[in-house]
Steps between C-alpha positions, in 0.01 A plus 500: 500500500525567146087555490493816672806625263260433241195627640657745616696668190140444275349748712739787468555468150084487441468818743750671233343406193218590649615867572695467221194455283314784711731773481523431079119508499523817740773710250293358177219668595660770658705573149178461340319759646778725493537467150075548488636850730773561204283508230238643622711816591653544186153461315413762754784743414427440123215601524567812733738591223294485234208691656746793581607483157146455304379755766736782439474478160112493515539850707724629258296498225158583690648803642595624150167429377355679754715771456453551144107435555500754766722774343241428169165565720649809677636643149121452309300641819784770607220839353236343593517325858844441620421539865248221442658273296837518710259467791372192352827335334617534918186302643556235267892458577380479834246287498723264285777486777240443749318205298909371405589540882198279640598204245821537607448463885263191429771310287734571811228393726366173303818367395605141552710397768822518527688109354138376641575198248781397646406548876172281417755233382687527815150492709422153330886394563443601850185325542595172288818455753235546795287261392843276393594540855188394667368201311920371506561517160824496356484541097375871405 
C-alpha cells in the first residue's frame, strides 16, 4: 500500500510546481510588459511636455516678429499704398494659418499608435503561450 502513497503524493506536488512555475512565468512577463507600458508613457508625457513648452515659446517669439515685421511694412508703405499693403500683410497671415493648420491635422492624423510597442509585445506573448499550449510545452 505504501506505492500508491508515493505515486500518489509525486503527482500533486509536480501539478504545483508545474503551476507554480506557470503562474511565475505568467506575472514575469506580465510585469515586463507593464513596465515596457510604464516607460513608454512617461517617454510619451516627456515628450508632450516638452513640445508644449518648445512650442509656446516658438509662438511667442514668431508672433513678435511678425508683429514688429508687420507694423514696419505698414509704417514704410502707409502714403503710398496702405490699403494694399494691409491687404497683402492679411493674405499672407492667412495663408500661413491655413498652410500651419493642414500640417497640423496630418501630424494628428499620421501619428503612431497609441503604446503600439508594448501591445506588439503582448501580441507575441499571446501567441508564444498559444503555440506553448498546443505543441505541450512547459518552459517559456
Amino acid at each position: 500500500m505504501s506505492a500508491p502513497e508515493s505515486v500518489g503524493s509525486d503527482a500533486p506536488s509536480g501539478l504545483f510546481a508545474s503551476l507554480r512555475s506557470f503562474w511565475g512565468v505568467l506575472l514575469a512577463v506580465l510585469y515586463t510588459r507593464l513596465d515596457l507600458a510604464a516607460v513608454e508613457l512617461e517617454e510619451e508625457a516627456t515628450r508632450a511636455i516638452q513640445l508644449v513648452m518648445v512650442t509656446l515659446a516658438g509662438v511667442l517669439c514668431l508672433s513678435m516678429a511678425v508683429f514688429f515685421l508687420s507694423l514696419f511694412i505698414i509704417a514704410y508703405f502707409w502714403y503710398t499704398h496702405r490699403l494694399l499693403v494691409l491687404g497683402v500683410v492679411f493674405g499672407v497671415y492667412l495663408l500661413g494659418s491655413v498652410v500651419l493648420l493642414l500640417i497640423a491635422r496630418y501630424m494628428l492624423r499620421n501619428r503612431p499608435k497609441f503604446l503600439s510597442q508594448t501591445l506588439t509585445e503582448l501580441r507575441r506573448d499571446v501567441e508564444g503561450l498559444r503555440t506553448a499550449v498546443k505543441t505541450g510545452e512547459t518552459k517559456p
